[in-house]
C-alpha positions as CSV (number, residue, x, y, z in Angstrom):
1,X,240.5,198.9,124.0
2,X,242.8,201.8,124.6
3,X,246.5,201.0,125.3
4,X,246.3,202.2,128.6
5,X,243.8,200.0,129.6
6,X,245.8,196.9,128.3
7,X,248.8,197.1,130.9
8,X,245.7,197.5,133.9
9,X,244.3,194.3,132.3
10,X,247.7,192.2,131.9
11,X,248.9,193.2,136.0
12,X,245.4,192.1,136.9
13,X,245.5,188.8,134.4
14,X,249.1,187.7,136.1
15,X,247.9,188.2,139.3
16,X,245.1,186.3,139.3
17,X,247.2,183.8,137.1
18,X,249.8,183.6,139.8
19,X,246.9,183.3,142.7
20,X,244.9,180.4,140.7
21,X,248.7,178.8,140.2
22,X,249.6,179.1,143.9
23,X,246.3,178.0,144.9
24,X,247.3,174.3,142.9
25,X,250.9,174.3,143.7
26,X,249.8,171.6,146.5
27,X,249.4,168.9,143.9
28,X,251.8,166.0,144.5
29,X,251.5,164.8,140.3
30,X,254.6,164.1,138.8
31,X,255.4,166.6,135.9
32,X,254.6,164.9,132.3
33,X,257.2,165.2,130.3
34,X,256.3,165.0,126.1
35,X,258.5,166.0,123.2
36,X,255.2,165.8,121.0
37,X,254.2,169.7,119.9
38,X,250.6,170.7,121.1
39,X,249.7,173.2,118.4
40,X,247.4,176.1,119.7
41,X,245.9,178.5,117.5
42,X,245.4,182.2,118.0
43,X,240.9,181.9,118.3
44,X,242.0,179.0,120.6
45,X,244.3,181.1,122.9
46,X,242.3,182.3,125.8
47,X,240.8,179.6,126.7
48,X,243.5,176.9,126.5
49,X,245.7,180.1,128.6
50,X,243.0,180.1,131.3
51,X,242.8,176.2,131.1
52,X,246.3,176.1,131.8
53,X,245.8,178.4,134.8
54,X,243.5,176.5,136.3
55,X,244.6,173.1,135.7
56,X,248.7,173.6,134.9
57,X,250.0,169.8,135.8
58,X,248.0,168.9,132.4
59,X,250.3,171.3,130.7
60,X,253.4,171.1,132.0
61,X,256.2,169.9,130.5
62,X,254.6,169.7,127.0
63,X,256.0,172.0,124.0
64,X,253.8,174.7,122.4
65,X,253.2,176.0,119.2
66,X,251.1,178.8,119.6
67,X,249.8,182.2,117.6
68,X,249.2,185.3,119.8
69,X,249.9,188.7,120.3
70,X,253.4,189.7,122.0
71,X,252.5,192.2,125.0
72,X,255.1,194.1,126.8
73,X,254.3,194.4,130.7
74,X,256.3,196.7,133.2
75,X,257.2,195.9,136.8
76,X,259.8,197.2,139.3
77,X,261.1,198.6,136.0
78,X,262.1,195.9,134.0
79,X,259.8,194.6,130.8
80,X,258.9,191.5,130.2
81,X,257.0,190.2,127.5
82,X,253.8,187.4,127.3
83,X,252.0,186.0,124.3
84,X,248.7,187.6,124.8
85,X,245.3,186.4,124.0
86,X,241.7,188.4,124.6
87,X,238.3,186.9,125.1
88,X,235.2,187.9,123.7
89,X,233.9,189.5,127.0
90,X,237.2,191.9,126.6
91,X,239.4,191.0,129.5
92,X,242.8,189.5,128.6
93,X,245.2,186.7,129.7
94,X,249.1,186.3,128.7
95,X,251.7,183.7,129.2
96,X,255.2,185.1,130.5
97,X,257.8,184.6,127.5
98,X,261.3,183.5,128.7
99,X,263.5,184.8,125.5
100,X,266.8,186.5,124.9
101,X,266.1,189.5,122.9
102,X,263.5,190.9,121.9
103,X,264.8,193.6,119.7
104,X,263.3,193.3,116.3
105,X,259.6,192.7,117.4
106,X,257.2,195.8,117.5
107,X,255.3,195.4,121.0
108,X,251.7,194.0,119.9
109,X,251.7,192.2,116.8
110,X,251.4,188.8,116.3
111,X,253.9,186.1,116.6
112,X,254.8,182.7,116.4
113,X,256.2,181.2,119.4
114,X,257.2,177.6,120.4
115,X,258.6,176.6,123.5
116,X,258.8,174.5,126.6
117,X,255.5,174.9,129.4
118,X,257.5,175.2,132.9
119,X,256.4,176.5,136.4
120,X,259.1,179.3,138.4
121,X,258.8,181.3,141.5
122,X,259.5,185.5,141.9
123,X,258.3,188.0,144.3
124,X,255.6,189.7,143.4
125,X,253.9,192.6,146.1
126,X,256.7,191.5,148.6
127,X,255.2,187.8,148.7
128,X,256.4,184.6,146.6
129,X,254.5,183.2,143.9
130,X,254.7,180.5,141.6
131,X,253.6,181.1,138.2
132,X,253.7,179.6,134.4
133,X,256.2,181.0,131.9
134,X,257.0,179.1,128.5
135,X,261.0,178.7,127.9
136,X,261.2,179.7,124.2
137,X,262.9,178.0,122.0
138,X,261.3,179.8,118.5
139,X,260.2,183.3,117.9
140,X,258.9,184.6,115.0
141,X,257.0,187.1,113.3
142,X,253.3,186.0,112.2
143,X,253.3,186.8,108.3
């Protein structure tokens, strides 16, 4: 899929992401807090990314381990990177990263990346969303 394509793809995957998040913000379940790591592997990706979208108290809370591709994204002029996965029917899903620095990583190729599962808020088209972002703790390069 051409390059181009890819950053159409990503806006549209984190705004559905954010409307399917929104949509079960109402849930009244306390977060589940675990220390345990849930290991996810990169043929595993989109679908445990879409469960996680759909059903995000389940996931919450928990750390990841997970193998994907790092995928820059622009908006109001500042990039932010996910950990990108793409199904078989060719549409794509990403998880926001919240790291440091980036600098070092080539936009696209596979990392390594463990961290904490949290929900946040932002702006996004003027109205205020809640959406899922892992809180890194461990970034690396996928040898």
């Amino acid at each position: 899929m051409p390059v181009e394509n890819m950053d159409h793809i990503k806006i549209c995957t984190v705004c559905c992401a954010a409307m399917l998040l929104t949509a079960c913000a109402e849930s009244s379940a306390p977060e589940p807090q675990t220390s345990e790591m849930q290991y996810i592997k990169k043929v595993e990706l989109f679908d445990t990314l879409t469960d996680m979208y759909n059903n995000p108290d389940q996931y919450l809370g928990k750390q990841y381990h997970i193998v994907g591709t790092l995928y820059p994204s622009v908006e109001d002029n500042e990039t932010f990177y996910s950990v990108y996965a793409e199904g078989k029917d060719g549409h794509g899903i990403g998880l926001e990263l919240d790291w440091k620095d980036f600098s070092g990583f080539e936009d696209y190729e596979t990392v390594t990346v463990e961290g904490k599962l949290e929900k946040t808020s932002g702006e996004h088209d003027g109205q205020k969303i809640e959406y899922l972002i892992l809180r890194v703790s461990k970034l690396e390069k996928r040898q």
